[in-house]
N, C-alpha and C positions, 0 to 999 in steps of 0.2 A: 326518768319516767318517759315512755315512748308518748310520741303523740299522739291525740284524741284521733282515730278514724273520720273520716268524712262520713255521714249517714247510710251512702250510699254505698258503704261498704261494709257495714252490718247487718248481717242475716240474720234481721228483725224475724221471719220465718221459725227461726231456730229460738231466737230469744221470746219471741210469744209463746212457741209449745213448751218451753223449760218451763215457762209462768203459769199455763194449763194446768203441768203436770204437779208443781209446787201445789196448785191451791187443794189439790185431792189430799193432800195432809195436814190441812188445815182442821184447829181445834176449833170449831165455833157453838157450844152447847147452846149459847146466850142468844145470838144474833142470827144464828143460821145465814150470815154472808162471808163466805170462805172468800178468802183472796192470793193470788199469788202471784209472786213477785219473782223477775231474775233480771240477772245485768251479765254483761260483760267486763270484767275487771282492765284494767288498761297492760296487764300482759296476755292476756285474751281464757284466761281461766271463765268456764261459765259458770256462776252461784246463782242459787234458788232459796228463795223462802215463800214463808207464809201466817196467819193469823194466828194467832195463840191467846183465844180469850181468857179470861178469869173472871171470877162470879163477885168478884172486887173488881168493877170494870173499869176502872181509873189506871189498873195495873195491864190491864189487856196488851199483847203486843202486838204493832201491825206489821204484815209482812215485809216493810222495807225494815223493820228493826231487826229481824231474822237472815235479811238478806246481809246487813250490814256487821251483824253475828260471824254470816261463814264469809262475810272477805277478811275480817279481824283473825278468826280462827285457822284460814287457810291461808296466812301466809302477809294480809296487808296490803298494799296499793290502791289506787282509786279506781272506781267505777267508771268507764268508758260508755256507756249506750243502757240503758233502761228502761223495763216494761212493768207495769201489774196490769191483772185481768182480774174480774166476778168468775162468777158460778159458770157465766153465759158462756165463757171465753171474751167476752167485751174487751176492750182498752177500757182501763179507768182512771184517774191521775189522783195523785197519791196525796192525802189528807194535810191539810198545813205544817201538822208537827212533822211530816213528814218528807217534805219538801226541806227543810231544813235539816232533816237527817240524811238526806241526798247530797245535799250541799256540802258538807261538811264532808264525804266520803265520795265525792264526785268532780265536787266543783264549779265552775261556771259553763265549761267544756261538755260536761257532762250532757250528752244527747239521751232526750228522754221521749219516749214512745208516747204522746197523747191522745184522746179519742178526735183529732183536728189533725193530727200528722205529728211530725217528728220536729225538735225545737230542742235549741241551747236549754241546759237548766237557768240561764239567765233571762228566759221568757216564761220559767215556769216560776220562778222566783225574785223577781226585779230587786235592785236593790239591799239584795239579801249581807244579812249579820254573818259575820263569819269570824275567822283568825284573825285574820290580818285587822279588822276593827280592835281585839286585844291586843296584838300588837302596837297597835298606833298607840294607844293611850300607855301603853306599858313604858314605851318609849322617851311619850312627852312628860310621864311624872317622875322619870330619873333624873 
């Protein structure tokens, strides 16, 4: 796996209008708040997603689920650098379940776009549950 990029060598530019463009295919019948999301993959592929409601709104998807969709489907690796935007084009920082679905497909490295500037996912998730917590105990009850 190549190294995480330093922030300042992410063309957040680039990665905010992928997320623009992501949220204009957004299904929101329910909510009417579209959102879109895109990242950098850590071989530099750019992936976009976006909301996908349902009228069983427990089932809804949010766009980091879509985005974490086409890294699985296109190939795998982790997330490098990440953004979602509103309607507005805003920054917006991505819902609890979802912060943990970053993690898991990103890591602690993972640089994430917030409406306060740009930060380790380990400032957006302190302390976060991961593998390596299954690991440990898988380890100590063999």
């Amino acid at each position: 796996m190549d190294p995480v990029p330093p922030a300042d060598a992410v063309d957040w530019a680039i990665l905010r209008a992928a997320a623009r463009s992501a949220l204009e295919k957004a299904y929101v019948p329910y909510s009417q708040y579209p959102v879109g999301a895109a990242a950098f993959a850590d071989d530099g592929r750019l992936l976009t997603g976006a909301n996908v409601e349902n009228a069983a709104y427990g089932v809804t998807l949010c766009a980091e689920c879509s985005l974490v969709s086409a890294l699985v489907m296109s190939g795998g690796g982790r997330f490098a650098a990440f953004t979602c935007v509103n309607a507005l084009g805003e920054t917006i920082m991505p819902c609890g379940r979802c912060r943990q679905i970053l993690w898991e497909h990103g890591g602690p490295e993972l640089l994430v776009d917030t409406p306060q500037g740009i930060v380790p996912m380990t400032e957006v998730l302190p302390q976060a549950f991961g593998p390596g917590d299954l690991d440990h105990v898988r380890k100590a009850t063999r």
